[in-house]
C-alpha positions in Angstrom: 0.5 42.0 -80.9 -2.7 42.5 -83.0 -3.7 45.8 -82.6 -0.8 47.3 -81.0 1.0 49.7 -82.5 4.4 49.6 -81.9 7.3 52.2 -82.9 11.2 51.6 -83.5 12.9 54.5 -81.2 16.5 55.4 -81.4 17.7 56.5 -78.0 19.3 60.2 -77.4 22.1 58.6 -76.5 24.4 55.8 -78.3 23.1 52.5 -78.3 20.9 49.8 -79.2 17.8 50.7 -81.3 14.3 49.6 -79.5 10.7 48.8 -80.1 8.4 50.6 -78.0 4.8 50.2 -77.5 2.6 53.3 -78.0 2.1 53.7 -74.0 4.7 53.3 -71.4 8.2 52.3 -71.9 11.6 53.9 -71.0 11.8 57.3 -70.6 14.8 59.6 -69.9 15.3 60.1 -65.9 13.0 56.9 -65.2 13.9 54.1 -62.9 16.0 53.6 -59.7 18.7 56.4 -59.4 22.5 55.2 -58.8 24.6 56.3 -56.4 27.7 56.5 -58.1 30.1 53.8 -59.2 29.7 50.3 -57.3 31.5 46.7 -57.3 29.1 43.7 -56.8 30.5 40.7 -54.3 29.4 37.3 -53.6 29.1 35.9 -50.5 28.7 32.6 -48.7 26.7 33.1 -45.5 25.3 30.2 -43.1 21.7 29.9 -41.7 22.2 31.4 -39.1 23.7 34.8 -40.7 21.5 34.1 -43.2 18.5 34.4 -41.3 19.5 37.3 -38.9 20.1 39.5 -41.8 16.5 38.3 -43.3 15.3 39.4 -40.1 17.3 42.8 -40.0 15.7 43.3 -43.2 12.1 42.5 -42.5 12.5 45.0 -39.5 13.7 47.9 -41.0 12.3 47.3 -44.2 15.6 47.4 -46.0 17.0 45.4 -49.0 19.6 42.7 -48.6 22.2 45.0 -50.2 21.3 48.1 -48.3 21.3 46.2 -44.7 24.9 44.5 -46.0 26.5 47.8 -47.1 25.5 49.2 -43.7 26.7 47.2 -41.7 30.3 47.0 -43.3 30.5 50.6 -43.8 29.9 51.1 -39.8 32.4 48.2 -39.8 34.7 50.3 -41.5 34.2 53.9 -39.9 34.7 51.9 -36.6 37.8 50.2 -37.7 39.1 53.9 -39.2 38.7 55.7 -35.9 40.3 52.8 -33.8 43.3 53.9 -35.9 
């Protein structure tokens, strides 16, 4: 780090104290916004569900998660109005 200069921030909010360089770092409202409170799952998929959701992602350039939580929440609404 010769040459650097680094500075010791404490955040705005509670928590842990960090070094920052002098350019970039966090910033308050940076990064990927949430969408409210989530649960994470793990699942065990074969090849061949494996690979047709690779390929639902490549084609509409979705994440894994996004292409998953689609498809159950149309699961779901379908299942609700069957009801």
């Amino acid at each position: 780090m010769a040459g650097k200069k680094i500075k010791i921030a404490v955040p705005d909010e509670e928590g842990q104290v960090s070094i920052m360089f002098s350019r970039g770092g966090p910033r308050a409202g940076a990064g990927r916004k949430g969408f409210g409170e989530t649960k994470k799952i793990s699942l065990t998929l074969t090849n061949e569900v494996w690979t047709e959701l690779e390929n639902r992602c490549k084609t509409s350039g979705l994440s894994r998660s996004e292409v998953i939580r689609g498809i159950i929440e149309s699961s779901l609404n379908t299942h609700d109005k069957l009801l």
